[in-house]
DOVOPA-280197 format. One line per 3 residues: number of its first residue (from 1); for each residue x, y, z of N, C-alpha, C, CB. Coordinates in steps of 0.02 Angstrom, whole numbers, plus 50000, padded with zeros to 5 digits. Glycine has a CB too. Example, Ala and Ser with C-alpha at 12.3 -4.5 7.8 and 13.67 -1.06 7.14 Angstrom:
1) 50660/49716/50390/50615/49775/50390/50660/49835/50390/50565/49776/50452 ~ 50642/49888/50354/50684/49947/50357/50645/50002/50394/50704/49970/50286
//
This chain:
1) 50041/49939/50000/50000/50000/50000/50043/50063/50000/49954/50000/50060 ~ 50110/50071/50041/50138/50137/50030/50164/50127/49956/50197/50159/50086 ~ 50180/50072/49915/50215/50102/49866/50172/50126/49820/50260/50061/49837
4) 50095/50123/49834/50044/50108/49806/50026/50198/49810/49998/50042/49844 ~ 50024/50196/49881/50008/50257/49873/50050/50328/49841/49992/50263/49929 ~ 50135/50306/49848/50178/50335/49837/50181/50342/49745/50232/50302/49878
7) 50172/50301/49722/50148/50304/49651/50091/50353/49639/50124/50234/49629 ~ 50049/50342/49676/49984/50383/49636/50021/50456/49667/49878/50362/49670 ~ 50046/50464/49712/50068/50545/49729/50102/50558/49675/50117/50564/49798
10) 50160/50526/49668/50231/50543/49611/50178/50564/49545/50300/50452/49585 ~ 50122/50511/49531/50089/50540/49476/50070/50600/49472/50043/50514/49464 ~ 50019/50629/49535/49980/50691/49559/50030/50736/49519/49974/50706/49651
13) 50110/50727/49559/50168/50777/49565/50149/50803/49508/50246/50753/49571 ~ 50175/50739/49437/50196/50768/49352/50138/50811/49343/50199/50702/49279 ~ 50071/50809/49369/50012/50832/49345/50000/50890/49374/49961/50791/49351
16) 50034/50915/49422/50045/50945/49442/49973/50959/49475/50081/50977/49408 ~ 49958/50919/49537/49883/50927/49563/49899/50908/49621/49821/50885/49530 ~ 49832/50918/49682/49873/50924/49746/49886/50854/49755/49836/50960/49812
19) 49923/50814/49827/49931/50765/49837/49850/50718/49877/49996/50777/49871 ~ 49852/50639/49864/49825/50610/49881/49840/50604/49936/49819/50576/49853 ~ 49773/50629/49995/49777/50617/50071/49736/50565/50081/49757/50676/50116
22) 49731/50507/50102/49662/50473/50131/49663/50479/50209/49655/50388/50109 ~ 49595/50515/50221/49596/50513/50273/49579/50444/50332/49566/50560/50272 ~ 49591/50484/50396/49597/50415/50447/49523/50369/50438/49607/50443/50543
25) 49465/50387/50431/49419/50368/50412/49393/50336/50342/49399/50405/50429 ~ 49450/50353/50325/49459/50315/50231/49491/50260/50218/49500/50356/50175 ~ 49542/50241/50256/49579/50180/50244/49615/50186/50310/49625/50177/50174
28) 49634/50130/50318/49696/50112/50361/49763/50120/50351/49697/50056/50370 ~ 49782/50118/50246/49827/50144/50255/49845/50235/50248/49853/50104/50220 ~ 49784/50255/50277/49783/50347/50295/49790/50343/50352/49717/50398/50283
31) 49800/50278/50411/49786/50273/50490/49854/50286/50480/49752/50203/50539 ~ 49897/50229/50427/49980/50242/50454/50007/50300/50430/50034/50186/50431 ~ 50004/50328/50378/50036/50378/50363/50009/50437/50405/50034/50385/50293
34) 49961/50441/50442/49941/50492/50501/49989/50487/50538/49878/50482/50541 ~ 49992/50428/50567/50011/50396/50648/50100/50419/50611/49981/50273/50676 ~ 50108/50423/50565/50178/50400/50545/50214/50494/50568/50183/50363/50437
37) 50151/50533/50523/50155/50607/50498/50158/50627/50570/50088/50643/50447 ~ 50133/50609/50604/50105/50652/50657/50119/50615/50733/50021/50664/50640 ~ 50141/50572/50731/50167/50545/50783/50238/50497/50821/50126/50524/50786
40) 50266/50516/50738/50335/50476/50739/50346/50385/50776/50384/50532/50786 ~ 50382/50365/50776/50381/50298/50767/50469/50284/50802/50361/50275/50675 ~ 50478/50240/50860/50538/50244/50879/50578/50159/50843/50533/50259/50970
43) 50517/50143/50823/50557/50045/50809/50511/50058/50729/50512/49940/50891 ~ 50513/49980/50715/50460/49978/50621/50395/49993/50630/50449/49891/50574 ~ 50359/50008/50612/50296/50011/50613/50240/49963/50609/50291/50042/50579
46) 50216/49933/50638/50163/49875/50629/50067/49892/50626/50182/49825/50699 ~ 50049/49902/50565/49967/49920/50556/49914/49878/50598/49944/49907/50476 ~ 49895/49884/50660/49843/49848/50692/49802/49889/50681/49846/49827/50758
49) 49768/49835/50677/49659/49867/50690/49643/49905/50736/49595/49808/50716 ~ 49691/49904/50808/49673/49930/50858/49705/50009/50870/49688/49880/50906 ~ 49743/50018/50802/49778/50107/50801/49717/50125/50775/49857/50137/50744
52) 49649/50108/50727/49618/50155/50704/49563/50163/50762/49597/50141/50633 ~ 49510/50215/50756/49477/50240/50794/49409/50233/50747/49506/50307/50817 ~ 49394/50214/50692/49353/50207/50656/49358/50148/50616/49348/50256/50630
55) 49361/50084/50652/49351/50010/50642/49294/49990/50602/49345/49977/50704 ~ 49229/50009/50623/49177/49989/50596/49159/50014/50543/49136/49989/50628 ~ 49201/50084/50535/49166/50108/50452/49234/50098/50391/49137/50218/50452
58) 49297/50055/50429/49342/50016/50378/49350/49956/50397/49408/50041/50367 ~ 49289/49918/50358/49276/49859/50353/49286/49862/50286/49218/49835/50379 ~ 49311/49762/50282/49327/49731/50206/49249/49744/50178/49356/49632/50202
61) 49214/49757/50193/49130/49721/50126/49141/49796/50119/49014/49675/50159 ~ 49160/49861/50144/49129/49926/50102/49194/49966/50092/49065/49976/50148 ~ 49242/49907/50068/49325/49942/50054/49318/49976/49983/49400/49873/50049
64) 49258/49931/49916/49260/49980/49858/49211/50022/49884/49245/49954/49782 ~ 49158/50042/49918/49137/50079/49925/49163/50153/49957/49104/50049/49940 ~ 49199/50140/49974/49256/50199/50014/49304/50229/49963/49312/50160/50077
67) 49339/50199/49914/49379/50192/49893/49395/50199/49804/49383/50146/49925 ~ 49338/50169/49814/49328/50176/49715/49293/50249/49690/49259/50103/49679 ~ 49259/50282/49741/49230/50341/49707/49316/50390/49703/49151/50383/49765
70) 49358/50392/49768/49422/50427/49760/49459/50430/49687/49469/50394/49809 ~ 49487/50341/49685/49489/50314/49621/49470/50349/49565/49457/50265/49620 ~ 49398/50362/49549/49381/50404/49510/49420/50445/49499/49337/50425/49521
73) 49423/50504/49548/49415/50561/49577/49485/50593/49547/49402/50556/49659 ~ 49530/50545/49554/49590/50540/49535/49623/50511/49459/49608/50506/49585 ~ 49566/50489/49418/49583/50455/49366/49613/50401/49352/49602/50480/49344
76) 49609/50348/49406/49642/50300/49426/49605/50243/49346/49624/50283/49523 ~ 49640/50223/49302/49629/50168/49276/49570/50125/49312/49690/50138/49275 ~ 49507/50104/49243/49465/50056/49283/49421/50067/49328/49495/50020/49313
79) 49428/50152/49370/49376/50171/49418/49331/50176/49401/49377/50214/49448 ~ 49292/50187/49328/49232/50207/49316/49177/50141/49296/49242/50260/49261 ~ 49230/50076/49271/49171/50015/49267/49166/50003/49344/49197/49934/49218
82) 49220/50035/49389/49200/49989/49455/49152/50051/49484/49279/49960/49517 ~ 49155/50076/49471/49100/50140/49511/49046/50097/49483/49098/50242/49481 ~ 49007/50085/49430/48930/50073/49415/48926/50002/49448/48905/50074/49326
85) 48962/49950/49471/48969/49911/49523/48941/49949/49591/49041/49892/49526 ~ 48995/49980/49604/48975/49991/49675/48910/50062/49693/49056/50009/49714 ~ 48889/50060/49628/48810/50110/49619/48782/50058/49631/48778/50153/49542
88) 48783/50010/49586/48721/49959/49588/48739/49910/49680/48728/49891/49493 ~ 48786/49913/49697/48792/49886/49746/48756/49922/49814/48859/49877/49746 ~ 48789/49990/49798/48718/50055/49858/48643/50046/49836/48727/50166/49840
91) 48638/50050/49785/48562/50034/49748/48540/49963/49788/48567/50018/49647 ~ 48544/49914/49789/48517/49852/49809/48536/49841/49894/48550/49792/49757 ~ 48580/49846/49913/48573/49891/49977/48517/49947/50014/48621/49925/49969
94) 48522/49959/49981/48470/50030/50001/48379/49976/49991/48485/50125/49910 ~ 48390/49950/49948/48341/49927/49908/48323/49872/49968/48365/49902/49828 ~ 48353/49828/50013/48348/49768/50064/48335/49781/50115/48396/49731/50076
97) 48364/49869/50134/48343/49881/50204/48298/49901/50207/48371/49913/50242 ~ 48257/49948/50144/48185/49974/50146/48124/49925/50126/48181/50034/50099 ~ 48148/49895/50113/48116/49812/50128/48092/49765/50190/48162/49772/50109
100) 48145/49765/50232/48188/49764/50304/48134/49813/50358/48284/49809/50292 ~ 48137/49870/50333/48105/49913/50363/48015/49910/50361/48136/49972/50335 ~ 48026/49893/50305/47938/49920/50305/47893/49834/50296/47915/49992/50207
103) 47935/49788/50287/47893/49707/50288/47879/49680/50365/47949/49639/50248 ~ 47825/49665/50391/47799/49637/50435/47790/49563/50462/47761/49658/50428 ~ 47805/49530/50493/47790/49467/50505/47749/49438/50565/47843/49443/50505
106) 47712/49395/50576/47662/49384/50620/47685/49315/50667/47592/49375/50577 ~ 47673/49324/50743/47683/49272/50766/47697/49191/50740/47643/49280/50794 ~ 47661/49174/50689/47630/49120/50688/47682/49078/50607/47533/49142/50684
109) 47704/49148/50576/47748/49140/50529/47822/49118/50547/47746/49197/50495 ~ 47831/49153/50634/47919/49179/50642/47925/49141/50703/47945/49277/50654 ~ 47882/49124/50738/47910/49087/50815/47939/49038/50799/47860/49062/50870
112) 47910/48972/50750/47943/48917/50749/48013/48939/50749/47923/48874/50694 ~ 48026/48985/50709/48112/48982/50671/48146/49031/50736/48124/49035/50564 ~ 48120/49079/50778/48137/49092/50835/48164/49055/50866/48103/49108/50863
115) 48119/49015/50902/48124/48964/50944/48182/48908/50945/48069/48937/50935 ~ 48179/48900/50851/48250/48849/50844/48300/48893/50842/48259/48797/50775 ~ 48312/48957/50857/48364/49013/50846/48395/49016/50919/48329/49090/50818
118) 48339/48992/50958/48361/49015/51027/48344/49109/51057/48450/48998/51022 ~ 48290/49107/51026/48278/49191/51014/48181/49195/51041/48297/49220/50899 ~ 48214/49246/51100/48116/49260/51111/48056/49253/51058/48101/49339/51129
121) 48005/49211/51044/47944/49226/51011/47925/49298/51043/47887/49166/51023 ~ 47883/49311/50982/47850/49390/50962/47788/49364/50978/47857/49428/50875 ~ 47748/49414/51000/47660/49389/51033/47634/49436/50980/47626/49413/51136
124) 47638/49471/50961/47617/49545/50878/47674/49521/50838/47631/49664/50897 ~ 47632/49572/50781/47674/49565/50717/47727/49621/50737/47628/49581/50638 ~ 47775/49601/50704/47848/49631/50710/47876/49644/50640/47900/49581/50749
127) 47928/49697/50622/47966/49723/50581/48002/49688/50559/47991/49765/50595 ~ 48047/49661/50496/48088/49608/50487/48151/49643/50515/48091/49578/50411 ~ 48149/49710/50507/48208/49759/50534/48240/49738/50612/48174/49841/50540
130) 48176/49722/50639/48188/49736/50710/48213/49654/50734/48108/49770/50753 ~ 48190/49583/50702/48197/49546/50697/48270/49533/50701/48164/49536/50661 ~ 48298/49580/50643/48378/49555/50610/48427/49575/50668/48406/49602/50527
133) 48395/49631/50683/48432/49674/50735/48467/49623/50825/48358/49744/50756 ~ 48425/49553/50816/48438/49508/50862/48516/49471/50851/48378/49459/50859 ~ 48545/49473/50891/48607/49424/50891/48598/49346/50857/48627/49413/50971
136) 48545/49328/50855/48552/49272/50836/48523/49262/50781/48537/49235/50874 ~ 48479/49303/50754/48436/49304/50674/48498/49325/50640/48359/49368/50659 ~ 48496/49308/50580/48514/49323/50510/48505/49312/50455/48548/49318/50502
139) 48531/49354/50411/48465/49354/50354/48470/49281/50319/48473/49424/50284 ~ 48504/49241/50299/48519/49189/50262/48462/49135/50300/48606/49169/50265 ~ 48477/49108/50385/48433/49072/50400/48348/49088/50386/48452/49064/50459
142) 48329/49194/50409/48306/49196/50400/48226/49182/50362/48338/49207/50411 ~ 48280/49196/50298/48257/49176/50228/48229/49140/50208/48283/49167/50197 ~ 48270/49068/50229/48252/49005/50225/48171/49004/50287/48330/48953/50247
145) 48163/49033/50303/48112/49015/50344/48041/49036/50320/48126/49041/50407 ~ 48049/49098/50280/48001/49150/50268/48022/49135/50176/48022/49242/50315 ~ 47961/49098/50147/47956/49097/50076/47975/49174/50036/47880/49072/50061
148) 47916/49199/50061/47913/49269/50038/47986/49318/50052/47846/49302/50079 ~ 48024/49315/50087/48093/49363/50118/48146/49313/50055/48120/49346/50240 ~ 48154/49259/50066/48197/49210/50019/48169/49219/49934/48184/49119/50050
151) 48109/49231/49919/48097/49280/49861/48103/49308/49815/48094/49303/49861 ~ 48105/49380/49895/48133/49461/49870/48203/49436/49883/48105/49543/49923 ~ 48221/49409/49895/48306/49411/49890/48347/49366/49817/48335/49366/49972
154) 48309/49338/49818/48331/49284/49755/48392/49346/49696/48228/49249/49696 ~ 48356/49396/49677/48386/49434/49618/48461/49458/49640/48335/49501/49596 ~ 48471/49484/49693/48518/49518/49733/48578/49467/49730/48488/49534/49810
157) 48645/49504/49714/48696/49473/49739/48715/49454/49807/48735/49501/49721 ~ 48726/49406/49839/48771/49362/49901/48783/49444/49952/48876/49313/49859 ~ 48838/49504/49917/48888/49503/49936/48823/49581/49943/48968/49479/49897
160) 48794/49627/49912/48735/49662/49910/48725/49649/49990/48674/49634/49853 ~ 48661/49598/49977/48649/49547/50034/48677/49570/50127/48697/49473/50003 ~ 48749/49535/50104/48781/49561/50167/48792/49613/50186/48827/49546/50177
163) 48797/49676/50142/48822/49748/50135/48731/49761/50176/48850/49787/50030 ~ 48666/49757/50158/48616/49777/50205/48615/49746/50257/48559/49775/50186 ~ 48626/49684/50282/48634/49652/50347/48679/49686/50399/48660/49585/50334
166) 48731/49714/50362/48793/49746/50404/48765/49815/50427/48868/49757/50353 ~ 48740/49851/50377/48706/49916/50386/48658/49908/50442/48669/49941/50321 ~ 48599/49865/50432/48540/49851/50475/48577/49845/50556/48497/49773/50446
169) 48628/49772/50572/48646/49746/50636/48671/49812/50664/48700/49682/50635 ~ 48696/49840/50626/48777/49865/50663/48756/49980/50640/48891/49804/50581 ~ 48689/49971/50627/48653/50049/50597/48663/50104/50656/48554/50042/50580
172) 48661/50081/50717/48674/50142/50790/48749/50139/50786/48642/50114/50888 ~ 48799/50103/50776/48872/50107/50787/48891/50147/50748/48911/50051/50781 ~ 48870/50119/50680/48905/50159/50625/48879/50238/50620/48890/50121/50552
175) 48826/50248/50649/48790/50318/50626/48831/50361/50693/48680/50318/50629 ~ 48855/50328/50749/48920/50357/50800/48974/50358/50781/48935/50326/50856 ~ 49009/50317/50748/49076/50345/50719/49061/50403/50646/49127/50266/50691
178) 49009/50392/50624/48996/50445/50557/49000/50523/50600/48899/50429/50509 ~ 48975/50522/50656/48952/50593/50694/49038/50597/50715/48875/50588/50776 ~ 49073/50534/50753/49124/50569/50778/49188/50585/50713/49151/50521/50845
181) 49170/50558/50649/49202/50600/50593/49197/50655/50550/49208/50575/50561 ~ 49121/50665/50585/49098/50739/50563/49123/50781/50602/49026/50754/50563 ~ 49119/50767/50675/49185/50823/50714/49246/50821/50694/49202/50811/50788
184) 49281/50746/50686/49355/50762/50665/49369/50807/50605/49388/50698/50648 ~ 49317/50784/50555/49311/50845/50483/49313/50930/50500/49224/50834/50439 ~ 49268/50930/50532/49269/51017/50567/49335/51037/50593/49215/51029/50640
187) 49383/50983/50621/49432/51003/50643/49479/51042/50608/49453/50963/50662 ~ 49478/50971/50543/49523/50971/50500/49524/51027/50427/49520/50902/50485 ~ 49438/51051/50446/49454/51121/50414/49484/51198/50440/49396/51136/50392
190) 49499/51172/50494/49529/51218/50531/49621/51228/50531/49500/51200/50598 ~ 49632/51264/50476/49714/51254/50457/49747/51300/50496/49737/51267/50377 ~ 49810/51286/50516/49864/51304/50562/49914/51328/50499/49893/51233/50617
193) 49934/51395/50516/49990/51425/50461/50068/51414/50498/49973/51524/50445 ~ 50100/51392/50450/50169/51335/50439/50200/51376/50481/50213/51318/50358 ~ 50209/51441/50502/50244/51476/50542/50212/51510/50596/50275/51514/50509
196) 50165/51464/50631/50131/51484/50675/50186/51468/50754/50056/51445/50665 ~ 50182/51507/50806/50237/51516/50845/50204/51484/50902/50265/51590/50853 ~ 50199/51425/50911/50185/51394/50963/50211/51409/51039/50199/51339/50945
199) 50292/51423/51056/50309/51440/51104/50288/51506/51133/50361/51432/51098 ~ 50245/51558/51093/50228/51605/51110/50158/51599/51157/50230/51640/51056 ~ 50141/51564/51145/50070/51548/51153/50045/51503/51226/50052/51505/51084
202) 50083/51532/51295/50102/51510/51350/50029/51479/51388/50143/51570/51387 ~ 49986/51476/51346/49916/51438/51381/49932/51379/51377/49841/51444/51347 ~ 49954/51353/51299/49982/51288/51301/50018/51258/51343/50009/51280/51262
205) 50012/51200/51367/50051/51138/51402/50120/51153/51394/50035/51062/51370 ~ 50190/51144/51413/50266/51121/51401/50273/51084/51336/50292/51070/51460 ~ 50222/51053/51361/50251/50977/51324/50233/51009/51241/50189/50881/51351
208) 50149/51038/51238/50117/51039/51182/50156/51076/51147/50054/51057/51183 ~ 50180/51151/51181/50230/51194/51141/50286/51161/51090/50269/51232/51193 ~ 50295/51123/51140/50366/51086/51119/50357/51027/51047/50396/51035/51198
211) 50290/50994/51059/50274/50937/51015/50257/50981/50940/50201/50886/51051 ~ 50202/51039/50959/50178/51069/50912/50227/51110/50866/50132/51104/50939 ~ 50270/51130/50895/50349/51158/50859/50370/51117/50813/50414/51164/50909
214) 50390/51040/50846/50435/50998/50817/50404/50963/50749/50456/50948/50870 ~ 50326/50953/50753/50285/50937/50720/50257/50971/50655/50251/50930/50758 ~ 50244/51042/50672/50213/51089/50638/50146/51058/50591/50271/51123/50595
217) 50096/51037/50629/50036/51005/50587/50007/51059/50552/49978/50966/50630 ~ 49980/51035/50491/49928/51086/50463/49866/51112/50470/49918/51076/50421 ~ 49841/51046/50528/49759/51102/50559/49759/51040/50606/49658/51123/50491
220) 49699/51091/50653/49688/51080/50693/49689/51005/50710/49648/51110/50696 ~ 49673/50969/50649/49635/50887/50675/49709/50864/50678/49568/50828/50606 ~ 49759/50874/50653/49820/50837/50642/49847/50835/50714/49871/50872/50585
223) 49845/50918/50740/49865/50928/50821/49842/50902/50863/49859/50980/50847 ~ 49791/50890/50853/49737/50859/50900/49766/50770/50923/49648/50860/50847 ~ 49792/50751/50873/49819/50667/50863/49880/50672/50890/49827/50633/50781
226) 49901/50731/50904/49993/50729/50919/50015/50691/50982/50029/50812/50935 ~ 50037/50666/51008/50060/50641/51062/50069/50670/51101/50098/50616/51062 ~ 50038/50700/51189/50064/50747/51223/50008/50808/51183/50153/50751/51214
229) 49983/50832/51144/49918/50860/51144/49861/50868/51171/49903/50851/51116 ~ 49849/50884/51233/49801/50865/51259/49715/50898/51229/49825/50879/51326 ~ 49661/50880/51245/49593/50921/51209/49596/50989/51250/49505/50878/51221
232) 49635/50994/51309/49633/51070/51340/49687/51109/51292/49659/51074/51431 ~ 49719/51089/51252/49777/51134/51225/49753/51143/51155/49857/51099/51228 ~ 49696/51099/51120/49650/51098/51075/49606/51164/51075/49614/51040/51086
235) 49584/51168/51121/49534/51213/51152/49572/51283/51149/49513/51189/51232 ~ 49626/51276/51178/49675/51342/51164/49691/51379/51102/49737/51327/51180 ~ 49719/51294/51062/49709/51330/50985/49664/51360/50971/49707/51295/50933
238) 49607/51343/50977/49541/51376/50929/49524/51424/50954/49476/51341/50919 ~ 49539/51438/51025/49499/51498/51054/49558/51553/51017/49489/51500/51158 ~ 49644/51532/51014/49682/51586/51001/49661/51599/50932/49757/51576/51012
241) 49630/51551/50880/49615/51559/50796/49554/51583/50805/49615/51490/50743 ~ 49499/51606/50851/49452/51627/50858/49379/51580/50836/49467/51682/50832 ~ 49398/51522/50845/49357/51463/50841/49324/51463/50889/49385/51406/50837
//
């Protein structure tokens, strides 16, 4: 991935266009070159799952979805047959959960398959939404249980399929890391000028003066990740940028 990414920059360069950033919420390999940019590294570097802070929205099933519109974006060879893929892939997605959402099922249809699930019977009709949303339902056994759900699914690709299941189970997590990257975004429009004089600026921490010097990030969100940055010296920045 760095030589990967280091290629598409060198390209940017000849073209003279800005450089490819992915952010921490875009890939993992934008987690290392953050962690790398902005927090230095005393031994090799090793990419765990557990440096990013946004796990659940870089998952393998929605890696072209993240990824291939950039692609585009950039003129990357091939991005544009894979974009109408991953249209039709949001399309039928979109298409399972409002399905999901608005289909009903009645005691008398869903207990048996409950019951062998190891999952409370329903005494009313219930949402298939609310159904899936159980640890132990999923859509595949589901399916098989309910003629009509096994169906509407027949046309849909496997992999579609899983992309609304993931959305549906896991819809309150992901819509919390989306909010806590809408703050990190606000941050990160907040740019720091390259000769900004940190040691002057005696609200700051020791430490932060010192990190923020050696560092010189370009906005706010970068400072914010620094090591020895604390959110009170955050707070300082913005109040001194009039944030």
């Amino acid at each position: 991935c760095q030589g990967l990414m280091a290629g598409i920059n060198a390209a940017m360069a000849v073209k003279e266009a800005a450089p490819l950033v992915l952010k921490r919420s875009e890939a993992y390999i934008g987690v290392l070159i953050d962690d790398l940019v902005n927090k230095g590294t005393q031994e090799p570097y090793r990419m765990f799952t557990s440096r990013a802070e946004y796990r659940i929205l870089l998952r393998q099933d929605n890696a072209d979805l993240r990824l291939t519109p950039i692609a585009q974006r950039i003129g990357m060879q091939g991005a544009d047959l894979r974009m109408d893929r991953v249209r039709a892939k949001q399309r039928s997605a979109a298409e399972i959960e409002t399905f999901f959402r608005n289909a009903s099922v009645g005691p008398d249809e869903v207990n048996g398959y409950l019951t062998a699930m190891q999952s409370a019977p329903v005494a009313q009709k219930v949402k298939l939404y609310n159904l899936l949303l159980r640890p132990q339902v999923d859509i595949a056994t589901l399916a098989a249980a309910l003629p009509e759900l096994q169906h509407f699914l027949m046309p849909f690709d496997p992999e579609f399929i899983e992309l609304a299941e993931i959305n549906i189970k896991y819809d309150g997590y992901i819509r919390k890391e989306e909010e806590m990257v809408q703050k990190m975004n606000r941050l990160e429009d907040v740019h720091l000028h390259e000769n900004f004089d940190y040691r002057a600026l005696t609200a700051l921490s020791a430490e932060a003066r010192d990190k923020l010097a050696r560092h010189k990030p370009r906005t706010i969100g970068q400072a914010s990740r620094i090591s020895g940055v604390s959110p009170a010296d955050v707070s300082v920045l913005l109040i001194h940028l009039g944030r």
